[in-house]
N, C-alpha and C positions, 0 to 999 in steps of 0.2 A: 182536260181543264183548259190548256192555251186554247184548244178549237171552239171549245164555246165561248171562252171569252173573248176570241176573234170572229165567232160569229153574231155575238151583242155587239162587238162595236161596228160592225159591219150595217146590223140593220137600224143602228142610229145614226149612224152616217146618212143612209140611203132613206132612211123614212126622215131624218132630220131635212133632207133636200128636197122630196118631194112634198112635206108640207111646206117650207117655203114658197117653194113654186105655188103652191095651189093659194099660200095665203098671199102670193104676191098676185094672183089673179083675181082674187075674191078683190083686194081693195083698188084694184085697175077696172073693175069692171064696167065701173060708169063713169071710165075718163075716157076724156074727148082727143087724149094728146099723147096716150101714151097704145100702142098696136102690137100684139104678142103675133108672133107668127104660125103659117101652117095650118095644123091643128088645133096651136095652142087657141086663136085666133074665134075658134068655134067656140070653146069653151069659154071666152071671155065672152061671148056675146050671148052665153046661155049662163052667168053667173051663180043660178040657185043649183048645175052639178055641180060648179065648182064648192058650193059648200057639202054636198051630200060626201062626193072623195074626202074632200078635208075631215070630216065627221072619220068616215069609213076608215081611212087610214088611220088618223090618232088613235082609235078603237084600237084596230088591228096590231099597232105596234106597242100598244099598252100591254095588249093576250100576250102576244110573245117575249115581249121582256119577261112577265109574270111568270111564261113557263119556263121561261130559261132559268130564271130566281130560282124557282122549285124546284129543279133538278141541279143545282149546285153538287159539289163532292160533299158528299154526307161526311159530317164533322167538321166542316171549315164556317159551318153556318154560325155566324157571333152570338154567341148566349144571351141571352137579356137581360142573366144577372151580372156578367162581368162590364166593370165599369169601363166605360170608353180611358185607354190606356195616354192620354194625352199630357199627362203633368200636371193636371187641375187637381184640385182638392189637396187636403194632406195628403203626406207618403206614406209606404206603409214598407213593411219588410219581410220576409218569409222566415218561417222557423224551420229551419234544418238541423236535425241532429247528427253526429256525425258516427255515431253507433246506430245499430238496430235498436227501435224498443224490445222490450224483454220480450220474449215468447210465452204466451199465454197458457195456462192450463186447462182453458175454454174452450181450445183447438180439437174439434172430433174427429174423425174420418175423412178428410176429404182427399183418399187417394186414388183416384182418377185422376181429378186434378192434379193432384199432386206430382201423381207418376207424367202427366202430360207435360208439365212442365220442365222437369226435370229431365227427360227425353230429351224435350225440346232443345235444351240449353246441351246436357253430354252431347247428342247428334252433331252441333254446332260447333264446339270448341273441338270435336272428335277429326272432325272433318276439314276444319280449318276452315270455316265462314262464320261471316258476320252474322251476329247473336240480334233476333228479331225483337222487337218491342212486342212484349205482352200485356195486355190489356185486358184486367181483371175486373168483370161487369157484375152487375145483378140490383138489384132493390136493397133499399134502405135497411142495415140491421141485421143482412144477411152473412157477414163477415168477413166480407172483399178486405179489410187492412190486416185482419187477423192471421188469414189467408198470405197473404202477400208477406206480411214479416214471421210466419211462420215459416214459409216456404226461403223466405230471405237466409235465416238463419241455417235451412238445411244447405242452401248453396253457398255458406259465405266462405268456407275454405276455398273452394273453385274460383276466387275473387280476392286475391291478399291485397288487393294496392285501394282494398277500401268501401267500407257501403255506408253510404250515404240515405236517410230520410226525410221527404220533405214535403209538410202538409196544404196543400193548395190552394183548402178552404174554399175548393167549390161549391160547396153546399153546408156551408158553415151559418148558423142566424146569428144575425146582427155582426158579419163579417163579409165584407167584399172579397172577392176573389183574388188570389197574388196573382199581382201582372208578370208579362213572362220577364220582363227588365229587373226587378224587383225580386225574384227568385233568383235570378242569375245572379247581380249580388251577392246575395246570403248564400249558394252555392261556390260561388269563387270563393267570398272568402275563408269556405267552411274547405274548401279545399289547399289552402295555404296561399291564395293567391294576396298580395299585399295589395292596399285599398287605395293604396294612392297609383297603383296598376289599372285598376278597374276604370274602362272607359264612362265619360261622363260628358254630358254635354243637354245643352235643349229639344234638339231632335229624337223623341224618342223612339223611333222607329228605327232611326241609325244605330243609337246607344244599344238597342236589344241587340241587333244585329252584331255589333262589336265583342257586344259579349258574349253571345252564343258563339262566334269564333274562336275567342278566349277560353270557353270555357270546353270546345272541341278541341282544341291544340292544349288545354291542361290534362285532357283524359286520352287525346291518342299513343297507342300504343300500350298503355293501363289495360289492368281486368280490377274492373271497378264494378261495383253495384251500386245500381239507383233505384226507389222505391221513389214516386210520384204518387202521393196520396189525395183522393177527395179534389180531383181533375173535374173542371166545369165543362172543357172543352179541348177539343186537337188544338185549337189555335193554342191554347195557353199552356200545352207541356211542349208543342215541338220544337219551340226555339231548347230547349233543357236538356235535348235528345244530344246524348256524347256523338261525335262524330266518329271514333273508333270502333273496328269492328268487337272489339274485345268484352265488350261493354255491356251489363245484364241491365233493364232498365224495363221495370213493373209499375204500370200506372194501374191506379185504382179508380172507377171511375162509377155512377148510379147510372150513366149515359154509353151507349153503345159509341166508343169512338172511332173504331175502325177504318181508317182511310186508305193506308197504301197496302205495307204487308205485312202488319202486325198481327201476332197472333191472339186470337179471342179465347179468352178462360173464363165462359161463363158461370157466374159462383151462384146456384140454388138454394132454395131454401133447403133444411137437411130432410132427407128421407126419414119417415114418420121413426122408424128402426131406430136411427143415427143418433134422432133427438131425444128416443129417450135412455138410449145408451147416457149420451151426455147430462142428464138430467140426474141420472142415478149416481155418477161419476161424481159430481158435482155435490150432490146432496148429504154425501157422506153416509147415506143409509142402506145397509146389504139391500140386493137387489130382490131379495126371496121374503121383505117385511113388507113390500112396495106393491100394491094393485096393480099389475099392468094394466087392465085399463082406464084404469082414472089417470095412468101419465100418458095412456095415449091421447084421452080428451085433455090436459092439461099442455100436451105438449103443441094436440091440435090449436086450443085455444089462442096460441102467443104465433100464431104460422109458423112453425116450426122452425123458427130466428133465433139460432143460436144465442141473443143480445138476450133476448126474450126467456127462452130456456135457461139460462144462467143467470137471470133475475129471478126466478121461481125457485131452483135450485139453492139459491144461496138463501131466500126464505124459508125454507123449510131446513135447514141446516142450522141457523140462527135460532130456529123453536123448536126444540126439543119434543114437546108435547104433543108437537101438530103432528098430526095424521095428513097425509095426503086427501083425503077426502077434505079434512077440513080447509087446505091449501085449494082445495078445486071453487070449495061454495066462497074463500073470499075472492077469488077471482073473478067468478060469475057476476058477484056482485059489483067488483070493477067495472066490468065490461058493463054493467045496467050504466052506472055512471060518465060513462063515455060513450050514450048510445045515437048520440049527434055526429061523432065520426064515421068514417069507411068501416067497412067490415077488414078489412087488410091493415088499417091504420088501429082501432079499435084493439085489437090482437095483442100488439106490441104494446101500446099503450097502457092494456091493462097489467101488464106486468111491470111497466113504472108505475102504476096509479097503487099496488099490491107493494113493491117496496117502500113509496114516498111512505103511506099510511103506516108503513112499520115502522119509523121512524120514530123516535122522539121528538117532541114540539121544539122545541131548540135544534135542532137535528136540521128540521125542515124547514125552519126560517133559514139556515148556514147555505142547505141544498139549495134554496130557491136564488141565494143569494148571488152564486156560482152562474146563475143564470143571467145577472148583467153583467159577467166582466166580459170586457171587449176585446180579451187576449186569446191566447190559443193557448199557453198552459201557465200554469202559475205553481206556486211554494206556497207554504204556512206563511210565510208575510204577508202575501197577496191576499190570502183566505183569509185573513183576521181582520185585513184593513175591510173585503166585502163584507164578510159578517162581522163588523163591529165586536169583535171576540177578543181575548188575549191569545198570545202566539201559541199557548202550550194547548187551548181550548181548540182554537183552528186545528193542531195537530193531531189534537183527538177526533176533531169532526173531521177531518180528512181520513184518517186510517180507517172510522167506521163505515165512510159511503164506501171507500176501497174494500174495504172488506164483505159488503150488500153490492158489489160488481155497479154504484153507480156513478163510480170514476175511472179512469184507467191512471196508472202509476209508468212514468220514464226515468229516465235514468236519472240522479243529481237529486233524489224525492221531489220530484215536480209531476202534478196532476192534471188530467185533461179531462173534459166528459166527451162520449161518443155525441156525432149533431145530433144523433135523436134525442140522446138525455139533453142535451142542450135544450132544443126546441120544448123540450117538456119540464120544463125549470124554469124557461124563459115564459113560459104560458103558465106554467103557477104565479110567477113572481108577475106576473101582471094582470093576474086575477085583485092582486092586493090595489093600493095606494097606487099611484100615477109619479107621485115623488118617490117613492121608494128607491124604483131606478135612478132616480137624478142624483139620491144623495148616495148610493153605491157609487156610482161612478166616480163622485166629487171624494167620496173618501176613500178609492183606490187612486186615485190623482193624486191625494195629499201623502199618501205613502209612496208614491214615487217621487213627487218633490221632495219629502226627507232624504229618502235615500240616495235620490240626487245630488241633493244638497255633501250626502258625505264622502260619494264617490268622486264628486267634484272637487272635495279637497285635497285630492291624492292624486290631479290631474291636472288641476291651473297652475300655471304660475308663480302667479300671487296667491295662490290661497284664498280667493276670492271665495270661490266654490260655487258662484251662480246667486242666482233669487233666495232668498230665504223663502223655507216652507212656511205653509201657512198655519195659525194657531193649533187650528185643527189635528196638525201632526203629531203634537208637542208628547201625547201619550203612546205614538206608534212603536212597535218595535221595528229596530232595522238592522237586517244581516251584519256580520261584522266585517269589514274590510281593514285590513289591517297595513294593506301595503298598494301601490298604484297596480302591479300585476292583479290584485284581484280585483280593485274599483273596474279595471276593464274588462278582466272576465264576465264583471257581474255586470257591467255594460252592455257588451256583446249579449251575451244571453238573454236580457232584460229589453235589447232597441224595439223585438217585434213589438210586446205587450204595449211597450209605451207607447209608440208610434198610432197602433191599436184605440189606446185610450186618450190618444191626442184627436183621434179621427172621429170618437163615440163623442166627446166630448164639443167637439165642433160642429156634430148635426145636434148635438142638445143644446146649444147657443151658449154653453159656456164657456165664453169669451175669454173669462180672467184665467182660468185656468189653464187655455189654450197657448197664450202668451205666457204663461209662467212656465209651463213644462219644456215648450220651444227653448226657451232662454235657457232651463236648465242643462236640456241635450245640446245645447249649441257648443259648450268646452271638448267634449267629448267629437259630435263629427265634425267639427275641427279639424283634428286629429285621424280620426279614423276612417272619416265619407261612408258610404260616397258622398259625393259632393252634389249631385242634382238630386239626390233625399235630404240633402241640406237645405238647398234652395226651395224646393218645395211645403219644406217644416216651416222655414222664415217666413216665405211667401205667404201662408195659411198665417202666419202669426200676425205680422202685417196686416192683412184681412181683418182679423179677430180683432186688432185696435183701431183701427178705422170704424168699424164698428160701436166702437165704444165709445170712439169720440176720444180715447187716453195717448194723447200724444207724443208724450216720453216713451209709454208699452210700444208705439209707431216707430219711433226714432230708434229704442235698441231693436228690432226685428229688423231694422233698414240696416242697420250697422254690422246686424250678423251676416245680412243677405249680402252685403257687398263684398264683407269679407270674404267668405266664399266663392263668389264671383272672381274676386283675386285669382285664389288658389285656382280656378276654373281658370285661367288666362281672358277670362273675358272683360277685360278693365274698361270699355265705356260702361258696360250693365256695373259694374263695381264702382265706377266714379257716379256714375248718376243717383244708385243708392244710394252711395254716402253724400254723395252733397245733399239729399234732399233730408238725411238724417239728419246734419249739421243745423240745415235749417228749425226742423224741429224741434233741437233741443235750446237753440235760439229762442222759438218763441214760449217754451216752459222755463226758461232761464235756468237750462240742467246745466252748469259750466262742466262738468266732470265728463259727462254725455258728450259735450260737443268737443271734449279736449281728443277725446276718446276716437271720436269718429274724424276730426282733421287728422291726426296722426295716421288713421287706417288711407283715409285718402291719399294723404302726401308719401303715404309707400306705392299706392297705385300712380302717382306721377310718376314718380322715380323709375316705376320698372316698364313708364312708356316715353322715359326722357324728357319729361317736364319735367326738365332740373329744377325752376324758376317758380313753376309753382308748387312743388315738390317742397325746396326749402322752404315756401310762405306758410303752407300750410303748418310743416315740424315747428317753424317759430313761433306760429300761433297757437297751436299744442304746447308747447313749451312754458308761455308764456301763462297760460292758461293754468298749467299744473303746479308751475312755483304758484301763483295766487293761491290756489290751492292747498299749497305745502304736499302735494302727491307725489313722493321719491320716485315710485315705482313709474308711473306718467314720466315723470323728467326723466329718467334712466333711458327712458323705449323713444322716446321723441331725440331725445340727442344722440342713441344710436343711429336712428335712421336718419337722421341731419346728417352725421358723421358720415353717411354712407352717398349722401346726395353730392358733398363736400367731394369725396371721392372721387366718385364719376364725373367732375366735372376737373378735376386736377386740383383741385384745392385742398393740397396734403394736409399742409400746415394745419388748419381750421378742420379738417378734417381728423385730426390725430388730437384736437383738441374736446371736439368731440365725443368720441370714442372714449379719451380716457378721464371725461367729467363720467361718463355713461359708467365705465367699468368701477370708479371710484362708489358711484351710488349703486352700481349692483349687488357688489364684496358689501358695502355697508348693508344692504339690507337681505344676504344670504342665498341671491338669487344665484345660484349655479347655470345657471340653462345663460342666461343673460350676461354674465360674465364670460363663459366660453363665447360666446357669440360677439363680444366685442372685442375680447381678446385675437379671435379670426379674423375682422376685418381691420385692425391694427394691424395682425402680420400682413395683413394685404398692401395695406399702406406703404409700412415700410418696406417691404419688397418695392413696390414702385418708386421709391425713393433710396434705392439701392442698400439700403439698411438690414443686407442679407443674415447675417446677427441676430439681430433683433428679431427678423420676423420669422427665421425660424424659433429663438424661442418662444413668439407667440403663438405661433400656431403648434408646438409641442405642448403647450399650457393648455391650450383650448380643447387639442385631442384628447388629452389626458381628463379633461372634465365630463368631455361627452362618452367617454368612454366610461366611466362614473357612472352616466345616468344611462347607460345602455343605451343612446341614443345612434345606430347604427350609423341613419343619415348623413348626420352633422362630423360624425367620426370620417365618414368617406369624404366629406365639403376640405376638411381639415388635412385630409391625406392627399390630395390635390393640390391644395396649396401649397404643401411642404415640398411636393414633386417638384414644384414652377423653382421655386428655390434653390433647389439640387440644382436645374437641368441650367439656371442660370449662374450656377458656379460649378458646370462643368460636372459636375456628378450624373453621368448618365444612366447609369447603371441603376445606380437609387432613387435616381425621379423616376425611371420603368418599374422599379418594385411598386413604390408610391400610388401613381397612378393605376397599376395591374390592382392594388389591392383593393382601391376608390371604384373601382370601373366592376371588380367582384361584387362589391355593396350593393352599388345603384342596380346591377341586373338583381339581386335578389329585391331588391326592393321597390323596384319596377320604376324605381327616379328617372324617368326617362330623360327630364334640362340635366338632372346629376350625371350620367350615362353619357351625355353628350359631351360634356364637358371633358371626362377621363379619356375617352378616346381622340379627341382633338390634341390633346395635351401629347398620347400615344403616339398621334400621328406629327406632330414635331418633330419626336423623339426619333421617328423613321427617317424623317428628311434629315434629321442631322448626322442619324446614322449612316445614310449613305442610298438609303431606300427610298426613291422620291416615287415611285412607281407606286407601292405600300403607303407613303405614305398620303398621295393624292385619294387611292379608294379610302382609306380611312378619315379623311377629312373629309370630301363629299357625304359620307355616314354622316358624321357629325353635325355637316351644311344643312343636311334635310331633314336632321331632327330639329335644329332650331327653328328653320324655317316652320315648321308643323309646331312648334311651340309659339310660337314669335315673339322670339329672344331674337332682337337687333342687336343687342350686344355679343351675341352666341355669333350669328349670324357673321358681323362683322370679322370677328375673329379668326371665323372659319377661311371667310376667303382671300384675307391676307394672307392664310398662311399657307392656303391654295396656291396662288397667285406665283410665292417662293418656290413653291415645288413644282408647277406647270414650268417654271422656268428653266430651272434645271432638266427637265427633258425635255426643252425644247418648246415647247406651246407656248412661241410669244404674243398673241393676241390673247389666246386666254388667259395669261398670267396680266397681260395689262388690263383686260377686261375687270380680274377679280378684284385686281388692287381700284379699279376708278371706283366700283361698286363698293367696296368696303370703307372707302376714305368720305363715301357721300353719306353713310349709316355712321360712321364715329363722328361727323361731323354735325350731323343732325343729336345727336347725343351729347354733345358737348363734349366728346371725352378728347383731350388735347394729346393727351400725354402718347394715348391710345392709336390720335391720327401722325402723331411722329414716328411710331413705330411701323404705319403703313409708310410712309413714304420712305423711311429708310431701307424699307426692304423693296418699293419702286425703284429707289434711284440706285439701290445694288444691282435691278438687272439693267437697269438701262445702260450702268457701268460696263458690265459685262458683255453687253449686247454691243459696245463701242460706241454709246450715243452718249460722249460723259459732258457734253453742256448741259443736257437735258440731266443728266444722273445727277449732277453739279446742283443742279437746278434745286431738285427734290430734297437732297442734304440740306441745300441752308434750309429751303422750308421748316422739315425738322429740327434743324438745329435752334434756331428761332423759338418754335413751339417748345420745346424739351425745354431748354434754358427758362423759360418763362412760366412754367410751369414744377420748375426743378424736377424736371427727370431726368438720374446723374447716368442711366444705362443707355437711352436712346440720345443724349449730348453725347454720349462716349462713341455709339456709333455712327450719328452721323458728323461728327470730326474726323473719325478714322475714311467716311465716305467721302468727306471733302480732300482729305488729304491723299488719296489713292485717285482722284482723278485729277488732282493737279501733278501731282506724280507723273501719268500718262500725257499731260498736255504739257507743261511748265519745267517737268524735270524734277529731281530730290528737293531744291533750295526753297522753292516755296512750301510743297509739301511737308517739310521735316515739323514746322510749325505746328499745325489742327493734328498731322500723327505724334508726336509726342505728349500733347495736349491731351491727344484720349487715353494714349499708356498710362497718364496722370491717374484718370478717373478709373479705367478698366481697373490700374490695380489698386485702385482706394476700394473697389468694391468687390473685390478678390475676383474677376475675371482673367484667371491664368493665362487661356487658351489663347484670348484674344491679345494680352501682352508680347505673348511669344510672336502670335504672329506678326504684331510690326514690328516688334524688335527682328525677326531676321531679314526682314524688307529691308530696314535701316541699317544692318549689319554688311549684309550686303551689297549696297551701295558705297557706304566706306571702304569693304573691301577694293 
């Protein structure tokens, strides 16, 4: 593969230069001014070879590109039907189940196969090598998945850590292909991986790649099974391939994929013997009532496709009366009615054309009906909403097509059809009306708007719940959710289908629809992501109202896309949506809309340190929701004021904030939004030395998120109480604290949360005595922020770098980290934040013997802290000023700014640090 694709670039290179040449001589040819040399010199003055070469050559290296194209590695060739994997269009998701489907009793003899496989796999795990990817081929109908999760379920002991199936929809109608980024999702998080883990970004080329690493480091060392069903192509299972050798992993495929050294299990159609073995089996009727051979020509007529043979089977099982002869002549007369097809196509066909006809008229409206939905499997709720049925009637027409083999049944009673019945449903149903499908579609939409609608209220907030469904609904049934644990069950399981009929619904131009199901899934991946299937739903929705010209449907798609952006850390793409959503809902005069979308922006200032517009925006939200009378609007806007208020040292106004915010939260029941202001209260008072207080606020806050099972916000909470402890000398139990915040975030893949605990960790080293320990753990920390771009994270890190290079010694890099840290808190506004750098500059500069300059740094701080009332870092740089005058001046001026800090250290119970000037000053007396 690298030699020919270095010998393509090779011969563009060199035919790229030789046509230059020749076209730089063609247009020199009849210049007076311009003289090529040598031999070129000949040719220029015979002009018409140099066109005949120029011809000759473009020819020549047009053939040879062409042959190199054609002899590519077989299977790497891009399918025509998978969509260029770029981010365009809606997203879509893959359905993985994380059981086997059930084992069929359609399964005949296939043991050769069988045994080959199984060989294959003992020989391998006997021996101690990596377990080969098998790739299970043959034509349509012949039983490759059957096969596969048959043979799944005979090896799944030899595999305890898990088997996984996942449909690929390579040859699914009126279904695009899962991209490989898109799988990998729904396989990470089918494998527990948490979604705010799962790499996300715009590059999608990168993002697969990310997660195919992820999802190779979640299975190494595992004996895991994977079944890859209904493969378009190698390109689009190998990113999916475990990197483990441990690992059994069965693609199913109608395409020969074969590339490296996978092994091929080609599946035939069944020996004439086989099928009417299976046929008898099947039929329920002794074998010795039965013509052999009228099942031979019966078994011949379907090609001996198992799909096929178990469609005839279960007709003559269902009619008692019939004779097999009479099973042959309605067949034959099938096969007249489909005599426009292939004789191989024909075959099969007529053994759906022989069940549809046995059907009942209502029956075969429900069947056809199956043939527009745009999902990959569905329930009796989905069934009733395509066929316009009640729930109990879908349940009945679903058990009778299961029962005529012309569905298949997984786990949870959810139904699929094989693509060929697909394809032949989908070609009945558009033998009818042209509307037909439009308005299937439109009223499987409306049944997941409702349902939306109620999973949504077990997941917002406020209770909002999303868009209300449309009229249309009003009669739907909808599953019962009874609690948030299953509104996301039934979430999770339900993103493919939607996603599915968000995408059917956008090549059918139905615009409103598209925009109303987006908004409804927007609470939800929120929450869950990923986040660039976020961006992608918005984006399409966005689309969809521009389209329409509906400006407000524009302004919330813009509102959702930015927020997401957020949580992506990419705040220019998040500030630009929302300002231009703002706009928006300006010119529809939405006030709620635009209070809505300032608020989301001025959190996006905040966390890029546009304090200034940050607060303009929360006040104009603010302002906007009392007009309003919108509690809930004021609560969120004066939280996040309170929080800008913060970061900038503005406690006071800051703590006023917060507790209007916590006031109207408790009034109006919101628990999530009460812990959350309760947190950033103890945050305050801690910076304001209010040790008291702020643990019991952050014990208040823990205790709520703990309530709502919220693991996250439990570890945000366990962090802060650490800082607490370690600031009143409890070292012991800020490390529990922190050990237990830093447990969270690794399960939960919080990677800013994760950074955070270990920074805190590494404090805790340097104070312990470990500056060695605790320099590598701060550096950890440095370059996750850095990779986040948390300035504030960022800052943090290398002040407290800077303390610990200095203690062994590294004084350039200790002053290096602190100039660097004090230019980020300064750019931040955070005052309180750059007193603390410099008090920890002018302690080494102290120590270093440079105490004018250490002198220096103190007042800075002390300056800043006073002015911002922060009573911990006043406290240390007083102690800073007084220990260098101490060394320059003697006890008598000193005694002054160190007993001044005793004052404050012990108003705010810092023990350690009283002791220690008090034996300074003991001392001295002495």
């Amino acid at each position: 593969m690298r030699s020919r694709r270095g010998a393509t670039i090779a011969l563009v290179a060199g035919g790229g230069a030789v046509t230059t040449m020749l076209v730089g001589l063609v247009t020199n040819a009849v210049s007076a001014q311009s003289h090529w040399p040598s031999w070129l010199g000949w040719l220029q003055a015979h002009p018409w070879l140099s066109f005949v070469m120029l011809g000759v050559v473009t020819a020549g290296l047009t053939a040879l590109l062409a042959a190199l194209d054609d002899h590519r590695t077989p299977g790497r060739n891009p399918d025509p039907t998978v969509r260029p994997d770029d981010g365009s269009g809606p997203p879509g998701a893959a359905l993985v189940l994380r059981s086997l489907p059930r084992d069929t009793a359609a399964f005949t003899d296939r043991s050769a196969e069988l045994e080959s496989l199984v060989s294959s796999v003992r020989a391998s795990q006997e021996n101690d090598e990596a377990l080969p990817v098998h790739v299970i081929d043959g034509m349509p109908g012949v039983g490759k998945t059957t096969f596969a999760v048959h043979a799944g379920h005979v090896l799944s002991e030899r595999f305890p850590d898990g088997q996984l199936f996942v449909n690929l929809n390579g040859h699914t109608t009126g279904r695009s292909p899962v991209q490989a980024t898109e799988a990998l999702a729904s396989l990470l998080t089918a494998a527990g991986v948490p979604t705010q883990q799962i790499p996300v970004g715009d590059d999608v080329g990168a993002i697969t790649e990310a997660r195919a690493a992820m999802w190779r480091s979640r299975l190494a060392g595992k004996k895991a099974l994977l079944i890859l069903d209904n493969a378009a192509s190698y390109r689009q299972f190998e990113p999916l391939l475990p990197g483990g050798s441990g690992c059994l992993v069965l693609v199913t495929s109608r395409k020969r994929l074969a590339v490296h050294e996978e092994v091929v299990l080609p599946v035939e159609a069944l020996p004439p013997d086989h099928a009417v073995d299976l046929f008898v089996r099947l039929s329920g009727r002794p074998a010795d009532t039965l013509d052999r051979d009228v099942l031979e020509e019966l078994v011949r007529l379907c090609g001996y496709l198992p799909l096929g043979v178990s469609l005839l089977a279960a007709r003559l099982r269902h009619h008692p009366s019939w004779s097999v002869e009479d099973l042959r002549e309605r067949l034959v007369a099938a096969r007249g009615r489909l005599g426009e097809l292939r004789a191989g196509e024909r075959g099969v066909a007529a053994t759906f054309d022989l069940s549809y006809r046995d059907l009942a008229p209502e029956r075969q409206r429900f069947f056809q009906s199956l043939g527009f939905y745009p999902g990959t499997d569905l329930d009796a709720y989905v069934g009733a909403a395509l066929g316009a049925v009640s729930l109990a009637v879908a349940r009945q027409q679903l058990d009778a097509l299961y029962d005529a083999h012309l569905i298949d049944e997984h786990p949870g009673s959810r139904y699929r059809l094989h693509d060929l019945l697909r394809d032949y449903a989908r070609g009945l149903a558009d033998e009818g009306d042209s509307m037909d499908h439009v308005q299937a579609v439109q009223r499987v939409c409306a049944y997941y708007l409702a349902a939306l609608a109620v999973a949504n209220g077990h997941i917002v907030r406020d209770g909002a719940g999303g868009p209300p469904p449309p009229d249309s609904a009003s009669q739907m049934e909808i599953p019962a959710m009874e609690s948030r644990t299953a509104a996301l069950g039934w979430l999770e399981n339900e993103r493919p289908n939607v996603l599915a009929c968000i995408r059917e619904a956008n090549g059918l131009a139905l615009h409103d629809l598209v925009i109303r199901l987006a908004a409804a899934m927007a609470p939800f991946l929120r929450q869950a992501g990923p986040w660039d299937q976020a961006v992608g739903l918005h984006r399409t929705a966005a689309e969809a109202a521009r389209h329409t010209g509906d400006q407000r449907a524009l302004a919330g798609a813009l509102t959702e896309l930015g927020v997401v952006r957020r949580f992506m850390a990419a705040y220019p793409e998040a500030a630009e949506a929302l300002n231009e959503a703002v706009t928006q809902y300006e010119a529809v005069g939405d006030r709620r809309g635009k209070a809505d979308a300032l608020n989301q922006v001025g959190i996006v200032w905040y966390l890029t340190a546009d304090n200034d517009a940050g607060a303009r925006a929360q006040t104009e939200a603010l302002a906007l929701y009392r007009e309003l009378g919108d509690r809930h609007g004021q609560a969120n806007s004066l939280a996040d004021l309170g929080m800008v208020r913060r970061q900038t040292s503005r406690f006071d106004a800051s703590v006023d904030a917060q507790s209007e915010a916590l006031s109207i939260y408790r009034e109006l029941g919101d628990r999530y939004g009460e812990a959350n202001s309760l947190r950033d209260l103890g945050i305050v008072h801690c910076l304001m030395g209010e040790y008291a207080l702020a643990t019991q606020r952050q014990r208040e806050a823990f205790d709520i998120y703990k309530e709502l099972d919220d693991r996250v916000h439990q570890a945000y909470a366990l962090n802060e109480l650490g800082v607490v402890r370690r600031l009143t000398d409890d070292l012991d139990g800020a490390r529990h604290a922190h050990t237990q915040a830093l447990e969270h975030y690794t399960d939960l893949g919080d990677r800013f949360g994760r950074a955070n605990s270990i920074r805190h960790l590494g404090v805790l080293d340097r104070l312990s005595g470990d500056a060695p320990t605790a320099i590598r753990v701060l550096e950890e920390a440095l370059e996750t922020y850095r990779d986040l771009g948390s300035r504030g994270g960022e800052a943090a890190s290398l002040s407290e770098l800077g303390v610990a290079r200095g203690l062994v010694g590294e004084q350039d890099g200790a002053v290096e980290a602190f100039r660097q840290s004090v230019e980020i808190v300064r750019e931040l506004g955070d005052r309180c934040g750059e007193a603390e750098v410099l008090n920890h500059w002018g302690a080494l500069l102290r120590r270093s013997g440079d105490l004018a300059a250490g002198r220096g740094r103190f007042e800075q701080a002390l300056n800043l802290a006073r002015d911002v009332r922060c009573p911990l870092e006043t406290a240390r740089a007083l102690e800073g000023i007084g220990r260098c005058d101490w060394m320059v001046d003697g006890p008598a001026l000193a005694e002054g700014p160190l007993r001044e800090a005793v004052t404050v250290y012990r108003r705010l119970g810092v023990s350690a640090s009283v002791d220690d000037i008090e034996r300074l000053l003991v001392s001295q007396a002495g």
